[in-house]
FISEFI-485265 format. One record per residue: residue in three letters; x, y, z of N, C-alpha, C in turn. Coordinates in pm, whole numbers, plus 32768, in hexadecimal, padded with zeros to 4 digits. Example, Ala and Ser with C-alpha at 12.3 -4.5 7.8 and 13.67 -1.06 7.14 Angstrom:
<atoms>
   res    nxx    nyy    nzz   caxx   cayy   cazz    cxx    cyy    czz
   ALA   8527   7DC7   830C   84CE   7E3E   830C   8528   7EB6   830C
   SER   8505   7F1F   82C4   8557   7F96   82CA   850A   8003   8313
</atoms>
This chain:
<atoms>
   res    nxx    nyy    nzz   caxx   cayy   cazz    cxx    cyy    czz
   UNK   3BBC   36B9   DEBE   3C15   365E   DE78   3C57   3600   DEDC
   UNK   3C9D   3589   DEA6   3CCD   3508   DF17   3D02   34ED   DE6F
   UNK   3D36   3468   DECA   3D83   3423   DE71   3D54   3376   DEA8
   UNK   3D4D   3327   DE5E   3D55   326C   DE7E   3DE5   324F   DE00
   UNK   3DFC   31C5   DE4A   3E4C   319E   DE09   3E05   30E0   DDC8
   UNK   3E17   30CA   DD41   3DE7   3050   DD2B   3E4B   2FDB   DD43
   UNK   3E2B   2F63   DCEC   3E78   2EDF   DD4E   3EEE   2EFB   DD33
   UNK   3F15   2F49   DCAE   3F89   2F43   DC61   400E   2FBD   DCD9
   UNK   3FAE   2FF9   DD21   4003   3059   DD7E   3FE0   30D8   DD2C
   UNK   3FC4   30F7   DCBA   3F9C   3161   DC5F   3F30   31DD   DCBA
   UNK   3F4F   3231   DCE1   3F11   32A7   DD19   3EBD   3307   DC73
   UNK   3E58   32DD   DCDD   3DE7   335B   DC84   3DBF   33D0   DCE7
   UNK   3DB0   3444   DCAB   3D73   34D7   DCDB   3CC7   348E   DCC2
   UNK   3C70   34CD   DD48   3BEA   34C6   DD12   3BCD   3532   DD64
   UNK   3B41   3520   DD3F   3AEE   3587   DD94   3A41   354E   DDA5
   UNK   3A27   351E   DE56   39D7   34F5   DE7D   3948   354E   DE83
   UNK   38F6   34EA   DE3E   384C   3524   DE1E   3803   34F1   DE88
   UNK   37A4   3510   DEC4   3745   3501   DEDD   36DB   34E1   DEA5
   UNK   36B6   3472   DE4D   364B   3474   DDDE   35B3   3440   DE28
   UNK   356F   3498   DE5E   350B   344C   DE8D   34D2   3426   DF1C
   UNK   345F   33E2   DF41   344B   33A8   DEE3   33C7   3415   DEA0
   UNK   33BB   3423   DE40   3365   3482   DDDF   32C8   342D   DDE6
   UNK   3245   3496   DE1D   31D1   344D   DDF3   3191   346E   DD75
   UNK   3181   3405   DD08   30FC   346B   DCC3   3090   3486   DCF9
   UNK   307E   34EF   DCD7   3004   355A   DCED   2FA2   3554   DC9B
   UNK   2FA1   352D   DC19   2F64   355C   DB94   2F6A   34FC   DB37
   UNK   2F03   34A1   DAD6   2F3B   3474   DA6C   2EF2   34A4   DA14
   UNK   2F31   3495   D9A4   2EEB   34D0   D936   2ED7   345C   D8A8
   UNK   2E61   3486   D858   2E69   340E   D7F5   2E46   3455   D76A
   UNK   2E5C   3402   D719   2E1D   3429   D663   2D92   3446   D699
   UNK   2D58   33E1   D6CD   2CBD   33E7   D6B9   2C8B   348E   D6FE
   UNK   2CBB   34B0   D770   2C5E   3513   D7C3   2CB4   35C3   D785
   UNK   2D6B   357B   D78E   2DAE   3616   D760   2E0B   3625   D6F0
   UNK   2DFA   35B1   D67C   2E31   35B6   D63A   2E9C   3565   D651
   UNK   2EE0   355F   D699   2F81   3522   D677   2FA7   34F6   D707
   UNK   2FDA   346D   D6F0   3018   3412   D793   3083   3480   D7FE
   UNK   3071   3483   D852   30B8   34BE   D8D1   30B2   34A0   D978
   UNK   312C   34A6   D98E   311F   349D   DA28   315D   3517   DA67
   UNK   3103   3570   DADB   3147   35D8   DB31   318A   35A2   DBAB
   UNK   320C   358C   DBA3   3222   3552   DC58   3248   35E4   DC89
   UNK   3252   35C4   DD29   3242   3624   DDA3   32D3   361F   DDC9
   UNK   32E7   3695   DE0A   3356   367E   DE75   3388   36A9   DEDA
   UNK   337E   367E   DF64   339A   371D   DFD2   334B   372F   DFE0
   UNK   332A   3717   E099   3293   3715   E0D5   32B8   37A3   E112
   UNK   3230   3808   E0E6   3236   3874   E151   319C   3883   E1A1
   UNK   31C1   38E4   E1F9   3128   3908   E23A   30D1   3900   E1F4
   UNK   302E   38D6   E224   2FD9   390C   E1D5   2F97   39A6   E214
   UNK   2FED   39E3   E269   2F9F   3A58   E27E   3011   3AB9   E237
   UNK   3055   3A8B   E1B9   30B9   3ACC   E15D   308E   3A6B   E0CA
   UNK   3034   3A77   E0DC   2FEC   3A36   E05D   2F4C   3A8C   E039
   UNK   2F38   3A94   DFCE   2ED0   3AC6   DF98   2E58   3A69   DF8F
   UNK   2DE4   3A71   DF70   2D79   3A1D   DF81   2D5A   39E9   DF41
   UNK   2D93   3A02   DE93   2D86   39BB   DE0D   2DE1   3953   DE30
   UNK   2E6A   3968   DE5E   2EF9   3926   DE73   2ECB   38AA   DED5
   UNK   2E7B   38CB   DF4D   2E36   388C   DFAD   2DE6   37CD   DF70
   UNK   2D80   385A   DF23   2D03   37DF   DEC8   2D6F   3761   DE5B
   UNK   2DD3   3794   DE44   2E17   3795   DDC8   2E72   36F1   DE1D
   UNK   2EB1   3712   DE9C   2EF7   3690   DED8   2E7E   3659   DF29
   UNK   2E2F   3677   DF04   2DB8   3603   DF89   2D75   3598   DF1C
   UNK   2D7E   35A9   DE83   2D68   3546   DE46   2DBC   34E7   DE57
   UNK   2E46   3501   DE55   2E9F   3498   DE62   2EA8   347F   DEEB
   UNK   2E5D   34B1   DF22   2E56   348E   DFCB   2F2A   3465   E017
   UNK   2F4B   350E   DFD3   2FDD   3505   E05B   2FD2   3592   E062
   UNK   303D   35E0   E0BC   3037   3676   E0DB   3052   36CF   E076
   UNK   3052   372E   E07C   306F   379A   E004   30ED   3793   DFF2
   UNK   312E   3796   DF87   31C2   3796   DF58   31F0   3801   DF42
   UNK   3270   3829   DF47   32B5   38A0   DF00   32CE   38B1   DE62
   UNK   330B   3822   DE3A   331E   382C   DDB7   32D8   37D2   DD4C
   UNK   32B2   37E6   DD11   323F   37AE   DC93   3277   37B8   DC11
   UNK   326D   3743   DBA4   32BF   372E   DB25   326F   36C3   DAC4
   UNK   3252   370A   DA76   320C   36A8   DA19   325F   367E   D9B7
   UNK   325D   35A9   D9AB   32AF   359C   D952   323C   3536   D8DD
   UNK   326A   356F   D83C   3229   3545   D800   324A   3497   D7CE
   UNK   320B   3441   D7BD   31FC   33D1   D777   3277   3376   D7EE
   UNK   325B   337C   D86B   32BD   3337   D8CA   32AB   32A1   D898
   UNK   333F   325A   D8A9   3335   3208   D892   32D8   3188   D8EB
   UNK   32D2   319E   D97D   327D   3150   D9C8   3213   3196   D9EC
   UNK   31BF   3123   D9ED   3118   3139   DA17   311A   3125   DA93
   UNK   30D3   31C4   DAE7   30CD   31B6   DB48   3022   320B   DB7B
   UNK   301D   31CE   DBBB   2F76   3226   DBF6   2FAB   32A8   DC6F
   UNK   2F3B   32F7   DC4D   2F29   3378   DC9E   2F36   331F   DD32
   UNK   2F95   333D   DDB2   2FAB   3320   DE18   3036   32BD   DE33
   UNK   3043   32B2   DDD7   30DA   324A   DDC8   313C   32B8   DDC8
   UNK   31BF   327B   DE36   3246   32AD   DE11   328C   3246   DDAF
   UNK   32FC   32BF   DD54   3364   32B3   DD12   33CF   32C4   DD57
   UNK   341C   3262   DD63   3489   3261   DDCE   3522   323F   DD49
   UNK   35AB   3238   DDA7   362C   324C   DD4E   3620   31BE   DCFF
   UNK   35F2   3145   DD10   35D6   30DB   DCE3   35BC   30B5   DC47
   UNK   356C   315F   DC03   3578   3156   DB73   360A   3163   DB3E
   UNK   367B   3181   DB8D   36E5   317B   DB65   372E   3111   DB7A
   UNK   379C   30F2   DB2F   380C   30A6   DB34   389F   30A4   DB18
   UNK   38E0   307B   DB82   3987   30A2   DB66   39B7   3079   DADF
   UNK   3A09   30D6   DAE8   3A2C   30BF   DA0A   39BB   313A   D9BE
   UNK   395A   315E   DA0A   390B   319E   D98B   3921   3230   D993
   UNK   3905   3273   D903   3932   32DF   D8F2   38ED   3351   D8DA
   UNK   38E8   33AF   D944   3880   3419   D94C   3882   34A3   D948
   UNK   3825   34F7   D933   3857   355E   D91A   37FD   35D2   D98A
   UNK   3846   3640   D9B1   3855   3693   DA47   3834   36EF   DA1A
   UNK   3796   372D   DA2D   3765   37BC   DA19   3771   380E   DAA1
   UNK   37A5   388B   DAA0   37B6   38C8   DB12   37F2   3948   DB0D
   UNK   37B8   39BF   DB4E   37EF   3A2F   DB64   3880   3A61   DBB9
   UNK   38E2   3A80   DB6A   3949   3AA6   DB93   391F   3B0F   DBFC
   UNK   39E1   3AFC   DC25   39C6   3B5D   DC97   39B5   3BF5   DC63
   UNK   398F   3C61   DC86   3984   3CF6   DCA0   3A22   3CFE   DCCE
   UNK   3A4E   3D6D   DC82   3AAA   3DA7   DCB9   3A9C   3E41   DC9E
   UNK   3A56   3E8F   DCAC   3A29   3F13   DC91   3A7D   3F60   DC24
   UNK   3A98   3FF5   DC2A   3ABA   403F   DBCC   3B83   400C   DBC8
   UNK   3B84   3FD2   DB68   3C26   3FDC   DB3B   3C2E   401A   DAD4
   UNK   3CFE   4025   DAC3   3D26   4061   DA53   3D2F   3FF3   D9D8
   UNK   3D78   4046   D99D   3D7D   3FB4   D91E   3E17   3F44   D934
   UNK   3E4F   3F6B   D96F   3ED2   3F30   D999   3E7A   3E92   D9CD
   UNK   3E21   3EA0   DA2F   3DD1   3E12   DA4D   3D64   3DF3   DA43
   UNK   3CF0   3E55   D9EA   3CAD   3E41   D9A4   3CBF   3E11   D8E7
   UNK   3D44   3E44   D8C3   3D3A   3DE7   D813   3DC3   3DA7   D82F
   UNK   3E40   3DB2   D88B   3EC1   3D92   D889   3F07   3DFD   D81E
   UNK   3EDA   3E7B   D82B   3F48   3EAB   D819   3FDE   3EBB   D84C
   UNK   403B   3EFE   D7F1   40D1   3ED5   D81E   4106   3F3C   D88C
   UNK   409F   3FA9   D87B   40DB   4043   D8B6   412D   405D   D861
   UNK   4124   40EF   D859   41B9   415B   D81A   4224   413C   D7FA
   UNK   4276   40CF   D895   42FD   40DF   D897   4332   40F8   D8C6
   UNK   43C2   4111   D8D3   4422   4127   D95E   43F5   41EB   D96F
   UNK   43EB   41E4   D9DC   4405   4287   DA05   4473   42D1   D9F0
   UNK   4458   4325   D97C   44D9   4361   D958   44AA   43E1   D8E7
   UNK   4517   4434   D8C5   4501   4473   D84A   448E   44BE   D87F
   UNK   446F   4529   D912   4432   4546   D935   4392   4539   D943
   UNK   4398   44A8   D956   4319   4459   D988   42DA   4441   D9FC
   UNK   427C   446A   DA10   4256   4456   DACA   41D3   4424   DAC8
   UNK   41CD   438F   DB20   4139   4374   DB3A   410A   4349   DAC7
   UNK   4163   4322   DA5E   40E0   42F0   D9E7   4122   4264   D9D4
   UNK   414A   41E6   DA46   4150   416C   DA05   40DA   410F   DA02
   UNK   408D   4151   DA13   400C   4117   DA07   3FC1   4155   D99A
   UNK   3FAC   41BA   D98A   3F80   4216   D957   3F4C   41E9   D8BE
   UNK   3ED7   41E2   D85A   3EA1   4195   D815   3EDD   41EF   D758
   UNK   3F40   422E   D764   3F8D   4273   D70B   3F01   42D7   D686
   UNK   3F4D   42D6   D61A   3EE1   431F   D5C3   3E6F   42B9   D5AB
   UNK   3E0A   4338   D590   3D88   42FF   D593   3D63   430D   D4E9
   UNK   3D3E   4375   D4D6   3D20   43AF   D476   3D54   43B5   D3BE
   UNK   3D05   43EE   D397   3D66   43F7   D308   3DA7   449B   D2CC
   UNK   3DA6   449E   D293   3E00   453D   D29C   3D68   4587   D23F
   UNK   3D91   45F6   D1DC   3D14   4666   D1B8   3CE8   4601   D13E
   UNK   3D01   45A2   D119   3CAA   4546   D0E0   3C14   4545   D10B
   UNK   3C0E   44D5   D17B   3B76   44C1   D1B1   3B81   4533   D23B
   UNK   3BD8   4546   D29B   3BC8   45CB   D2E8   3B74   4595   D35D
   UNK   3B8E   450D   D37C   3B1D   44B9   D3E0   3B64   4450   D417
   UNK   3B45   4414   D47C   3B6A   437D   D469   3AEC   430B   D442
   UNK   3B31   42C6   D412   3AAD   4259   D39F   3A98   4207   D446
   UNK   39F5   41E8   D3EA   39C3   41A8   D472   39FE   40E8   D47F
   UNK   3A00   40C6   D4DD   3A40   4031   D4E4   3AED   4022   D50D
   UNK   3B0D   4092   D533   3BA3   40D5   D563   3B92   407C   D615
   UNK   3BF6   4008   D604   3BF4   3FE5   D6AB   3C40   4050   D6F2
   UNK   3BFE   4084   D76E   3C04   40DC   D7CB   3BBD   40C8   D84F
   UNK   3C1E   4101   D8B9   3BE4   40A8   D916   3B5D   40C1   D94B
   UNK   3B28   4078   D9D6   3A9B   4061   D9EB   3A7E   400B   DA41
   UNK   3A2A   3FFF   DA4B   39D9   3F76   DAAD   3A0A   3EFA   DA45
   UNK   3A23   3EAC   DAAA   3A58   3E34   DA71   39FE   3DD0   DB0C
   UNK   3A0E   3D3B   DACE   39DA   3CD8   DAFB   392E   3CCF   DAE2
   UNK   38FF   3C60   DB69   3873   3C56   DB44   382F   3C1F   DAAC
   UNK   38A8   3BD6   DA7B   3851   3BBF   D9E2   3855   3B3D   D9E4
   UNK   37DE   3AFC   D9A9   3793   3A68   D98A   3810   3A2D   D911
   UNK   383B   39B4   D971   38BB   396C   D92B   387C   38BE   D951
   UNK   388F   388F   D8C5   387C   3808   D8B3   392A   37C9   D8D0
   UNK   393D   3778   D8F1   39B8   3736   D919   398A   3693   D8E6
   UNK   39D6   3692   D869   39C0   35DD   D809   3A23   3578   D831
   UNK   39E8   3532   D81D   3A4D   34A9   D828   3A9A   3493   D8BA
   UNK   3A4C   34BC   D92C   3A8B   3492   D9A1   3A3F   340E   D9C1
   UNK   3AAB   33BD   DA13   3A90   3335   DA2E   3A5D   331A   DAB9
   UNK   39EA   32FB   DACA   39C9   32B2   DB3E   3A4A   3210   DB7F
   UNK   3A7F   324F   DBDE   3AE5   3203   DC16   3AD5   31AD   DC7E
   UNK   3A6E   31C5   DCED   3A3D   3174   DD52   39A3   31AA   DD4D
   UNK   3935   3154   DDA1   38E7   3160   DDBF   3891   312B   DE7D
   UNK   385B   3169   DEB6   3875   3154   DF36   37DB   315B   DF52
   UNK   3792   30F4   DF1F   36D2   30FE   DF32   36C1   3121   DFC4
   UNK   36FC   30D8   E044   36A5   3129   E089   36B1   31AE   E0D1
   UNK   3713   3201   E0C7   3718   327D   E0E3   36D8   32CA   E06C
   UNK   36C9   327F   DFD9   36B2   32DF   DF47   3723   3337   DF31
   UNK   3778   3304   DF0B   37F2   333B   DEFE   3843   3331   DE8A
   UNK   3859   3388   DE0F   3892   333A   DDAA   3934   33A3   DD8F
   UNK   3995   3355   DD83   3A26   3399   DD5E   3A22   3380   DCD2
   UNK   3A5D   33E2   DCA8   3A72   3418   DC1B   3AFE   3435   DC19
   UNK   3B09   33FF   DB95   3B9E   3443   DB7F   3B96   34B8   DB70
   UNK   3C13   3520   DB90   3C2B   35AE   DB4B   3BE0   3607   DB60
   UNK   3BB5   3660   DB76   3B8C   371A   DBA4   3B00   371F   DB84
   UNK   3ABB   3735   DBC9   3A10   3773   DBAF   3A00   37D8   DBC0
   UNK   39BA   385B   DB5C   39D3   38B7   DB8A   396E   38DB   DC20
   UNK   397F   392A   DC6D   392C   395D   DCCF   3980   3960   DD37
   UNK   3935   39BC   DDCF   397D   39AA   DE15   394D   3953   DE66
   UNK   3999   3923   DEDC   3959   38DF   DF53   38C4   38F8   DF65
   UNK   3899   3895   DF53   3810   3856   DF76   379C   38A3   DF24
   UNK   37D0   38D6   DEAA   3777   38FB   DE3C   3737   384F   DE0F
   UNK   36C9   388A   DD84   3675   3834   DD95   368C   3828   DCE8
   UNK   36C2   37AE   DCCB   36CF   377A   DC30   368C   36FA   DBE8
   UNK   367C   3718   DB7D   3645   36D0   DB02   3696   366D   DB09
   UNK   368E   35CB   DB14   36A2   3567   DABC   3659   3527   DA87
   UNK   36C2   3518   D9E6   365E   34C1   D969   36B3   346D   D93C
   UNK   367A   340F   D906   36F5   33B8   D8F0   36EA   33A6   D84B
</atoms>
């Protein structure tokens, strides 16, 4: 996260992307697979950490093997197998939306896994339970607890769309795009933009 300020002196929160620049790898058409697509690439790794399908697979598009691969259907620009997609399809003012895996935060209670309130003041011979996730259950009715009861657990790691954030600056030659407001992931995870 950073912050810019515009002409008005007005400070915005963003958070700087790296978009690119992405090669396609792949196109696809009605005629050969049914339905228009482009796969772009991203993140050059070894090819002696590459497989030999993965290998054959970037030597059509003649660049190195990539890490990350994404097929998007019915893209709006036509581009041929060997062309980069760089931050340039974007523009300041436009409004996009941030696919990306939150952070992991392993096994919590429910106090910061649902916002529970806790118990309460320690008192009335209470020890150790202001956290503590209170009754669970139902009495000799059902004699169980019903399933769908928040309790704590592994929390984080889950696929979150983030709408309506604004592309605020754009910086073509580093490929650099600021966004308004929070993406999920952590440092130098690897996210979806769609606009």
């Amino acid at each position: 996260m950073t912050s810019i300020f515009d002409s008005d002196g007005k400070q915005t929160a963003c958070t700087i992307i790296e978009a690119g620049p992405c090669v396609v790898t792949q196109v696809k058409t009605v005629d050969s697979d049914g339905y228009n697509s482009l796969q772009l690439s991203f993140g050059d790794k070894k090819e002696k950490h590459s497989t030999k399908a993965e290998k054959n697979h970037f030597a059509k598009a003649q660049t190195a093997p990539k890490k990350f691969s994404k097929e998007f259907r019915d893209f709006a620009i036509e581009k041929n197998i060997g062309e980069t997609v760089t931050v340039d399809i974007f523009a300041e003012g436009d409004k996009v939306e941030v696919v990306g895996t939150t952070k992991g935060k392993g096994f919590q209670g429910v106090v910061k896994r649902h916002g529970f309130h806790g118990v309460g003041q320690q008192s009335h011979g209470q020890h150790d339970r202001q956290r503590a996730p209170g009754s669970l259950g139902n009495s000799s009715d059902a004699s169980r607890v019903m399933k769908g009861v928040r309790m704590a657990g592994r929390t984080g790691t889950d696929r979150v769309k983030m709408k309506g954030l604004k592309v605020v600056k754009i910086f073509p030659e580093q490929n650099y795009i600021l966004v308004s407001g929070s993406v999920p992931g952590y440092n130098g995870s690897i996210v979806l933009i769609q606009k």
